[in-house]
N, C-alpha and C positions, 0 to 999 in steps of 0.2 A: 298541560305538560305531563306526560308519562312520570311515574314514579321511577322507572329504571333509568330514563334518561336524566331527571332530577340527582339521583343518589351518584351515577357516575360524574356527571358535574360537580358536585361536592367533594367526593373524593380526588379529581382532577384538582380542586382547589385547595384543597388540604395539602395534596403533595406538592404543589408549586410552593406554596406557606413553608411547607416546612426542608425543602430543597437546600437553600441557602444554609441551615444551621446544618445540617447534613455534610455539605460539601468545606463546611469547616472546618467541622470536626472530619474528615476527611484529610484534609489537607494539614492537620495538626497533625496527625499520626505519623504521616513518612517523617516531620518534623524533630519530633519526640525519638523516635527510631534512631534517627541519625545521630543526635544527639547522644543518647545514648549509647548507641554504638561505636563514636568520636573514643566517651571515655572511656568504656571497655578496651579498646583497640590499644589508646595510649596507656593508660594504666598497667598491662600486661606488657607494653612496649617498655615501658621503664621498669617495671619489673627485671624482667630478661634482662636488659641490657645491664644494669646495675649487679646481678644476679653475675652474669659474664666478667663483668670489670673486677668483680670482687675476690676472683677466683684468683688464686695466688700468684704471682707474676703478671697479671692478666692483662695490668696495664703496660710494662716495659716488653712484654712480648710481641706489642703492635707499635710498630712502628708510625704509626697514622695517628696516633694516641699517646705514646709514649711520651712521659714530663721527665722535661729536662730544665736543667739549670738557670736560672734569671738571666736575661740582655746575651755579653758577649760569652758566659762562660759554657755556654750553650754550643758550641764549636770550641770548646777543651776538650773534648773526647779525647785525644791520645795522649794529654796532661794528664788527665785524668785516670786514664789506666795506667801510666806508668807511678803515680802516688798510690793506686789502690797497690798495688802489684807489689810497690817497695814497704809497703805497709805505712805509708803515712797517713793515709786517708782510708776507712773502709770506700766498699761502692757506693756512693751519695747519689749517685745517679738511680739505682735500685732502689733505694730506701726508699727516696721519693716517692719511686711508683709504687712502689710497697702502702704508702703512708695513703697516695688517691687511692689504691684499692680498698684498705680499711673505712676510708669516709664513706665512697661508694655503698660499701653495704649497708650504712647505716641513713642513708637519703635518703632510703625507700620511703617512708611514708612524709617525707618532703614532698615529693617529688608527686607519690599519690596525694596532696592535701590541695595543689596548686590544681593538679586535674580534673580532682574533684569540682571544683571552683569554675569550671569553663560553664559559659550560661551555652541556653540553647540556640542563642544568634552564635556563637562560636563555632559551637558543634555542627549545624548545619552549613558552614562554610568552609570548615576544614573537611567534612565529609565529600565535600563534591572538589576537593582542592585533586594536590599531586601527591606522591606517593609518602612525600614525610611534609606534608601538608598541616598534619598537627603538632610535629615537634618543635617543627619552623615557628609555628604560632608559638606556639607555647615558650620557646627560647624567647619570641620577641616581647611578651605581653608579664613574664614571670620571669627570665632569666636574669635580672638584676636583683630581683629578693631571691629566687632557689638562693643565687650564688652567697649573698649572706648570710642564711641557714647553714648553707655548706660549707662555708671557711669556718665555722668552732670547730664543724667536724674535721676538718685538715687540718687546724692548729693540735686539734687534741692527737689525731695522728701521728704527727710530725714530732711534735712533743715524747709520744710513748715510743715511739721508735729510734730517739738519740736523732735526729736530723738536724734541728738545731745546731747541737752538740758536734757534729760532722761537720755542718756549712762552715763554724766559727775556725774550725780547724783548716776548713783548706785556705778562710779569708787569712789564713797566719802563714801560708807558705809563698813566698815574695816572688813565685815565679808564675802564678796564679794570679796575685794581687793586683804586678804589672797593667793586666788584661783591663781592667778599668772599667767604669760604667755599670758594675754590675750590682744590685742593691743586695747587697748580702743579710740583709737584717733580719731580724724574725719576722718583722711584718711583711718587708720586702719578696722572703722567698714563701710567706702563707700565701700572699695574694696572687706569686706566681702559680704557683701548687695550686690556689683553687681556680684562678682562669681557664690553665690549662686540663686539667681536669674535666670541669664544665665543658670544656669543648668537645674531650674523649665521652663524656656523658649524653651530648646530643648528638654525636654523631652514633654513637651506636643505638640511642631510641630511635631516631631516622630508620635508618637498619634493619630495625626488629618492626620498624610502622609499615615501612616498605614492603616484609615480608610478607607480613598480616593481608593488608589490602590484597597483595598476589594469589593468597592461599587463605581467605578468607572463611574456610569450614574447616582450616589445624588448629588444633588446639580449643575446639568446643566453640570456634565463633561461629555459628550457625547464625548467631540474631545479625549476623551483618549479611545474611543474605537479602538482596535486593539491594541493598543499600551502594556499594562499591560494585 
């Protein structure tokens, strides 16, 4: 046998040998990629949105967002302004949102600690999902612990801005009272303030994920090209 055709045979078989570890590592990279680009995408996704919420009025100015009142007092609105109006009650409706904005800014590295946290079977499944493919996740897999991180932050809120202080005040006025069903307590209107909240919170990382995937090279994401 020819030494040329020997030496080609060898290397024919080395690269068949070593093929398989090739196309693994291959096939780990788009993996790793995606993954990473999962968290980059949502991290800056909660950033933003949080970043937004926290801006002053930011929550009561969206109506899609906007936290209102426990149960039926939720549909007092023209009680409500006419007690704000005669000066019995300040706006308890505003404070509120007042109170989610201030938690808002302070969840951010909640919020980044959870996303941190996504493994790489996460990241690659939310990467080939839909447009708020990873908020979705993330609500479902995290949004029962975020939401306990984040009611200290809404009690502490609610607490420095007199809300409390407010609610106890309209549960004292007997034409409000009437309405019934409505948990006026402290803990009653925390858990409402942070339900509703949390929802104003995933709906706008959806939002900002949405955008991203659209316009995937704004904002410096270049590593998510290919990927989306």
């Amino acid at each position: 046998m020819r030494p040329g055709k020997t030496s080609g045979r060898l290397l024919a078989t080395i690269a068949l040998a070593t093929a398989p570890l090739a196309m693994m590592s291959f096939a780990a990279t788009p993996a790793a990629a995606q993954s990473s680009g999962v968290k980059g995408i949502l991290g800056d996704a909660s950033d933003n949105a949080l970043d937004k919420l926290s801006e002053p009025g930011a929550f009561y100015a969206d109506e899609a967002v906007r936290i209102l009142l426990p149960g039926p007092l939720q549909k007092a609105t023209s009680i409500l302004r006419f007690t704000s109006k005669a000066g019995l009650t300040k706006d308890i409706t505003k404070t509120l949102n007042d109170a989610a904005g201030k938690a808002a800014l302070e969840a951010k590295p909640v919020f980044r600690s959870a996303i941190d946290g996504l493994t790489l079977q996460d990241g690659v499944g939310i990467a080939t999902g839909g447009d708020t493919a990873g908020s979705e996740y993330l609500r479902r897999s995290s949004g029962d612990e975020l939401a306990l991180k984040v009611r200290p932050l809404v009690e502490k809120a609610l607490a420095e801005l007199g809300a409390y202080e407010q609610v106890e005040q309209l549960g004292s006025l007997s034409s409000l009272a009437r309405l019934g069903g409505a948990d006026l307590s402290r803990d009653g209107l925390t858990d409402s303030v942070t339900d509703q909240a949390m929802d104003g919170i995933f709906t706008y990382i959806g939002n900002e994920e949405a955008n991203f995937r659209r316009n995937p090279l704004d904002k410096g994401k270049k590593l998510l090209e290919g990927i989306f």
